[in-house]
C-alpha positions in Angstrom: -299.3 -129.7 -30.5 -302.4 -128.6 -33.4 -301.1 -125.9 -36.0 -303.5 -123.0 -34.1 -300.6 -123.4 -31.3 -297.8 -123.4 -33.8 -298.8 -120.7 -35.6 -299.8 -118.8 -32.5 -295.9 -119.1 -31.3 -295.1 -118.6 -34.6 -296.5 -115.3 -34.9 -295.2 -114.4 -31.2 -291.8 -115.0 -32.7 -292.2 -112.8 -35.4 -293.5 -109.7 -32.9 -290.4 -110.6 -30.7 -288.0 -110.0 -34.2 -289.9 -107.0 -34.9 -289.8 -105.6 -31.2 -286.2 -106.1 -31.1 -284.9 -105.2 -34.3 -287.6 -102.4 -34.8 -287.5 -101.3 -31.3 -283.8 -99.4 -31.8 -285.1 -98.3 -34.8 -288.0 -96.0 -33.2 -285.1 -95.3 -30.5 -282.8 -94.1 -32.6 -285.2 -92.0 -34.5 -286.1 -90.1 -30.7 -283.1 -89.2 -30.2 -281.7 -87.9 -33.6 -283.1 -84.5 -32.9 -280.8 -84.7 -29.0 -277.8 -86.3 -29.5 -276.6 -85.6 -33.4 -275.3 -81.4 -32.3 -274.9 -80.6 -36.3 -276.2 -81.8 -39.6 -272.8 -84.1 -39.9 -273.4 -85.9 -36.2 -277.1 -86.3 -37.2 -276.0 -88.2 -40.6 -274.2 -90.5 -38.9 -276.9 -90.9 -35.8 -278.9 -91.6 -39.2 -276.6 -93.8 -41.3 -276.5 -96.4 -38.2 -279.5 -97.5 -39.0 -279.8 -96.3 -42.3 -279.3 -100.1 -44.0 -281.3 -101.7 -41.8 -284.5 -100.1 -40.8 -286.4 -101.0 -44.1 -285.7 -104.3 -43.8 -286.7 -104.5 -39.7 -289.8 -103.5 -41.1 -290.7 -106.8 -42.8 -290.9 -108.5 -39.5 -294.2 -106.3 -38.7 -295.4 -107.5 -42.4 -295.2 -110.9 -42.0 -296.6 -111.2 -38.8 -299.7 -109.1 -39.9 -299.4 -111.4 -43.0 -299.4 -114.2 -40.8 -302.1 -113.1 -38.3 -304.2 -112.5 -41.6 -303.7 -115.7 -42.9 -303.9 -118.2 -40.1 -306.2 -116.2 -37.9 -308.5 -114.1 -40.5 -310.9 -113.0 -37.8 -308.8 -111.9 -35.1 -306.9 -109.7 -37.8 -310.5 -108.3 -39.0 -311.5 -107.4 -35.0 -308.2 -105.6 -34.5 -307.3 -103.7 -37.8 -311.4 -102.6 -37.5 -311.5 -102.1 -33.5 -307.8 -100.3 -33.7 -308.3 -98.5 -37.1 -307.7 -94.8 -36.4 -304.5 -96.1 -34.0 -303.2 -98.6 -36.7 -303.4 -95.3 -39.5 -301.7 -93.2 -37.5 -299.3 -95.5 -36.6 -298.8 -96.3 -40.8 -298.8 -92.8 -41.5 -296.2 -92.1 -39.2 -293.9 -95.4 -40.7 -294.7 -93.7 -44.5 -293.0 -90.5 -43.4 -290.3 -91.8 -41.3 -289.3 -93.9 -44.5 -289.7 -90.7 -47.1 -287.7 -88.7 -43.9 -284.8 -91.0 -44.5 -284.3 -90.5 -48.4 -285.3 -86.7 -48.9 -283.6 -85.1 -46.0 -280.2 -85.5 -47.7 -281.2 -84.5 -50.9 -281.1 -80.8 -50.2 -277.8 -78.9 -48.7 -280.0 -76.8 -46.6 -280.2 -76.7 -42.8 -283.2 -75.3 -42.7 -284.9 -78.7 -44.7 -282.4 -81.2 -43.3 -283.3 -79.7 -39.5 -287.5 -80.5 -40.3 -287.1 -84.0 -41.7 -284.9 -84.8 -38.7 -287.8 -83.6 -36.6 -290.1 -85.1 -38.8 -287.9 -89.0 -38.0 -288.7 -88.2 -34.6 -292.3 -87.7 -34.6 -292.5 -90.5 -37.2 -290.5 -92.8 -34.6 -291.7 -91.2 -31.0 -296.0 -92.2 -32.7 -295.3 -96.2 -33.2 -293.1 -96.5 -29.9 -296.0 -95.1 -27.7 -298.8 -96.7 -29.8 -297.2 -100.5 -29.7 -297.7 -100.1 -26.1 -301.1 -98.7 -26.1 -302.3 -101.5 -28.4 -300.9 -104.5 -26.7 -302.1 -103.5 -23.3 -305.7 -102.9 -25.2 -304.9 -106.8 -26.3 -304.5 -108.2 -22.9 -306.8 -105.6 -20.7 -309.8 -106.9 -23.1 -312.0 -104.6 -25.6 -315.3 -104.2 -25.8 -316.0 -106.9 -28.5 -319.5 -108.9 -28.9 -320.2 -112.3 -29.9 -319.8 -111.5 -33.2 -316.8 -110.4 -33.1 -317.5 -107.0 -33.5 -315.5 -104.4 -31.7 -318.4 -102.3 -30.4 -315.6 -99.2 -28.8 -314.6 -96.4 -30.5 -311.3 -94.7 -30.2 -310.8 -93.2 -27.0 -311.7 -96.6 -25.7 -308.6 -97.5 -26.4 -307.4 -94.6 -24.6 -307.7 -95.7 -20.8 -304.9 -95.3 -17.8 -303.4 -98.3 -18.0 -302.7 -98.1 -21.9 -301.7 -95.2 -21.9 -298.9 -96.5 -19.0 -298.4 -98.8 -21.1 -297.6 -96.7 -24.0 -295.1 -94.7 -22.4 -293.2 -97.7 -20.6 -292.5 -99.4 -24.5 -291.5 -95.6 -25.7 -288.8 -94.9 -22.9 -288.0 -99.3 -23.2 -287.8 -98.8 -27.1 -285.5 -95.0 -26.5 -283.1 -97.2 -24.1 -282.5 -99.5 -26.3 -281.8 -97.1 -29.2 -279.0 -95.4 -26.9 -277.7 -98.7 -26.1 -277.8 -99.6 -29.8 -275.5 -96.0 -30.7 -273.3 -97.0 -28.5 -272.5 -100.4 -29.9 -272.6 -98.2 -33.7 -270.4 -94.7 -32.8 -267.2 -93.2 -32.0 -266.0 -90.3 -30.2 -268.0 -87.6 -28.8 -271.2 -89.4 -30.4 -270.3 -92.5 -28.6 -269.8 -90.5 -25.3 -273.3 -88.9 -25.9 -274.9 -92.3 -26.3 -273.5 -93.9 -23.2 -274.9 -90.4 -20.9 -278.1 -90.7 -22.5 -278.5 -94.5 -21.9 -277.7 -93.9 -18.2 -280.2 -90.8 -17.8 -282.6 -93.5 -19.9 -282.1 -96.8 -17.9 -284.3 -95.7 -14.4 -287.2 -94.0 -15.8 -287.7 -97.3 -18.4 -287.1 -98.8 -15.3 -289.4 -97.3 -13.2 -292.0 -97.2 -16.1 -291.9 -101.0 -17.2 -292.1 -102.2 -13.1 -295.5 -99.8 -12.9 -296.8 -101.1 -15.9 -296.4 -104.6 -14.6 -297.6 -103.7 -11.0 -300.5 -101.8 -12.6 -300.9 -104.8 -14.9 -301.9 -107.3 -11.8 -305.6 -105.2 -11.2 -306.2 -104.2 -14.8 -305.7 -107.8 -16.5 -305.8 -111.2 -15.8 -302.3 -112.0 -17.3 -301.0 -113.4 -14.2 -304.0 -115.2 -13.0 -305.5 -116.5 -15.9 -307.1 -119.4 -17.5 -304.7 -121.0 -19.2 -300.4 -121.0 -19.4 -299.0 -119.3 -16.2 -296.3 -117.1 -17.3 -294.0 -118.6 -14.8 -290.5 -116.6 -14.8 -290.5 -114.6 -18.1 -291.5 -112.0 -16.4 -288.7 -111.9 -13.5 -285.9 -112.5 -16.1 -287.6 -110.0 -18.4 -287.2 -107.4 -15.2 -284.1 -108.6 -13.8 -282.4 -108.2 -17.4 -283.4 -104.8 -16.9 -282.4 -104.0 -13.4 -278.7 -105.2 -14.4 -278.8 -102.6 -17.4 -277.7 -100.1 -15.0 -274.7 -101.6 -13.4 -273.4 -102.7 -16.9 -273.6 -99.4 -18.2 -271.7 -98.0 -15.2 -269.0 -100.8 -16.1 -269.5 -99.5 -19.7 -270.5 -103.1 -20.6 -272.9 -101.8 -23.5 -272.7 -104.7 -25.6 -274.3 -106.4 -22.4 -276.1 -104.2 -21.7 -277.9 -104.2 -25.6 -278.4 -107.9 -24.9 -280.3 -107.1 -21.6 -282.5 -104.8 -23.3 -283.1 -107.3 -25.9 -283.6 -109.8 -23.6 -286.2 -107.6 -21.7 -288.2 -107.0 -24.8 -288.5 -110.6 -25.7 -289.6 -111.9 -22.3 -291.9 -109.4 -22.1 -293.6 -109.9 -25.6 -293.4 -113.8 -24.6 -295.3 -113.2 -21.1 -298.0 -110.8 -23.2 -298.6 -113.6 -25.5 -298.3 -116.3 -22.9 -301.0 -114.2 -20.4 -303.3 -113.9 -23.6 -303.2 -117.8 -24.8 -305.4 -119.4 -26.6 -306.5 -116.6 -26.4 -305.9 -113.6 -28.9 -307.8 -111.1 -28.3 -309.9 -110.4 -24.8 -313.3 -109.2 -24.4 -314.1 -106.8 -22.0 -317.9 -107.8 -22.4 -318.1 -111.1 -21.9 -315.0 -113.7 -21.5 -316.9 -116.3 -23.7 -316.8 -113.6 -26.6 -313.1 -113.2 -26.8 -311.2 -114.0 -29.9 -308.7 -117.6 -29.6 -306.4 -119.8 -32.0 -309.6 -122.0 -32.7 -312.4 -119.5 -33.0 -310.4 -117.1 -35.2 -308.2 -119.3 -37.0 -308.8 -120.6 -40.9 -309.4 -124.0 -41.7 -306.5 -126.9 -41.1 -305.5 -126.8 -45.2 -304.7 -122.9 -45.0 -302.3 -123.6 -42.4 -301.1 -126.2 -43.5 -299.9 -124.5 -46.7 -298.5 -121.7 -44.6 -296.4 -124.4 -42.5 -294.5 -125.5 -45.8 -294.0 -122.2 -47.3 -292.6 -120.8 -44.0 -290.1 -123.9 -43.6 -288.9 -122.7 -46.5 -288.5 -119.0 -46.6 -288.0 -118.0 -43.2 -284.6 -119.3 -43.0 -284.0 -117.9 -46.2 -284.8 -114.2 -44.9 -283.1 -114.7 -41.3 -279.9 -115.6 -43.1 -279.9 -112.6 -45.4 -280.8 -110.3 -42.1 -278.0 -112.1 -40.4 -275.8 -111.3 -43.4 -276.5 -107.4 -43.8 -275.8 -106.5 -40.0 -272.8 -108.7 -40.6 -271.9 -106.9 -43.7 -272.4 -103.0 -41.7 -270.9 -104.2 -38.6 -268.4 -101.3 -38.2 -268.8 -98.6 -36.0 -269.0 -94.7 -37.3 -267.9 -91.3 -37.1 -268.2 -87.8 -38.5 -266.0 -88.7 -40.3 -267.3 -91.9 -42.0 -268.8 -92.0 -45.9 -272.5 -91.1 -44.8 -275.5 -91.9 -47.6 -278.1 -90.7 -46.1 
């Protein structure tokens, strides 16, 4: 096994961190606005999160770090190709993260009520565009043999993204109910559990089409290289037993099923796109892989060392903080934010 492999999984790793930890993020941000009924319920919808979030973030930051560093041209063909997408998408993370410090810094209902709309926005955008862009990934883009991404937006635009989209918005939402639940008490925890069941069959039903829809759109399960054997089935059987833990109120399960889900399914993406790393709709001898796009052997060999040493460094201080705000909350709690 060359480094281009390594660092391929390596990165995959690092998108399944983000997706996961990230992923309740965005779906507790949706459903601030639904399930918090006053300003004291919405602070502690908030405050579950409210240590964590900024530092779920750094997952996405190393792994563009990473893609920019070990595969230089595959990060200059998506940030360029996906431009408009990837600033609305930052814009969106800018204000969710100035949402989460100003909107307690005024007693008034009037401005706590717009940043709480403004978390949703600023979460609902990056749930529904992660989607979009990783189908555009693995459906292929119009890129020439220069790289160049020759589309324009609404390119990326197309059905099948677009079902895409919504299947990692309602996944992401799920798993942000199933997350309150684990984080709540009382009527807050009661809300959670309802809107995780009302959640469970439409992600259900959306994730299934998405993979039905993705058999005649891509060539993920067909392809040229890895077949992606059974993470897809356990990806969709975690899924389908969602529902009968949730009527067993078995949400701790239940958050580990959803987990589960999202990382088989961001392990069969990037097992239906190796080597490759980006698809051309144009031609198939145009599209980007871990050898045409990578940097030379020395570049990643430097990045091999530094990340044997700092990656455990930062898992065990992640580890450490949920650890640390393990207990559950209330209206009644100390709220910071």
């Amino acid at each position: 096994m060359d480094l281009n492999i390594i660092w391929f999984i390596l990165i995959t790793i690092l998108f399944i961190g983000f997706f996961f930890l990230e992923g309740f993020d965005y779906g507790v941000g949706i459903l601030l606005p639904f399930l918090g009924k006053d300003d004291r319920s919405r602070r502690a919808v908030i405050n579950t999160i409210g240590p964590h979030w900024d530092g779920n973030e750094v997952w996405l930051l190393t792994a563009g770090g990473a893609s920019f560093a070990a595969f230089p041209n595959w990060y200059a063909t998506m940030f360029s190709g996906f431009y408009l997408a990837l600033v609305v998408m930052l814009l969106a993370l800018i204000a969710r993260g100035v949402a989460f410090e100003y909107r307690s810094k005024k007693e008034d209902k009037v401005w706590r009520t717009r940043w709480d709309w403004v978390i949703f926005i600023s979460s609902f955008i990056p749930a529904l565009l992660w989607g979009v862009a990783i189908s555009n990934l693995i459906r292929g883009v119009p890129i020439d043999e220069n790289m160049n991404f020759t589309g324009n937006f609404f390119t990326l635009l197309n059905p099948y993204s677009l079902v895409g989209g919504l299947a990692s918005l309602a996944l992401f939402t799920l798993h942000g109910a199933l997350f309150l639940s684990l984080k709540l008490t009382d009527e807050l925890l009661d809300n959670a559990r309802k809107t995780a069941k009302k959640l469970w069959l439409p992600a259900t039903v959306l994730l299934f089409a998405y993979v039905i829809y993705g058999y005649f759109e891509t060539d993920m399960f067909s392809k040229l290289g890895v077949n992606p054997g059974v993470t897809p089935i356990i990806a969709g059987a975690a899924l389908l037993s969602v529902g009968y833990l949730l009527k067993i109120q078995k949400e701790g399960w239940a958050f580990i099923m959803t987990a589960l889900t999202i990382t088989f399914s961001t392990i069969t993406v990037f097992i239906g796109l190796f080597p490759r790393v980006m698809v051309s709709s144009l031609n198939p001898d145009w599209s980007l892989t871990i050898y045409n796009a990578s940097s030379s052997p020395y570049t990643l060999q430097v990045m091999s060392i530094v990340a044997l040493i700092f990656v455990p460094i930062v898992l065990g201080y992640q580890i450490w903080t949920y650890w640390v705000f393990r207990k559950r909350l209330s209206t009644k709690s100390k709220l910071e934010y």
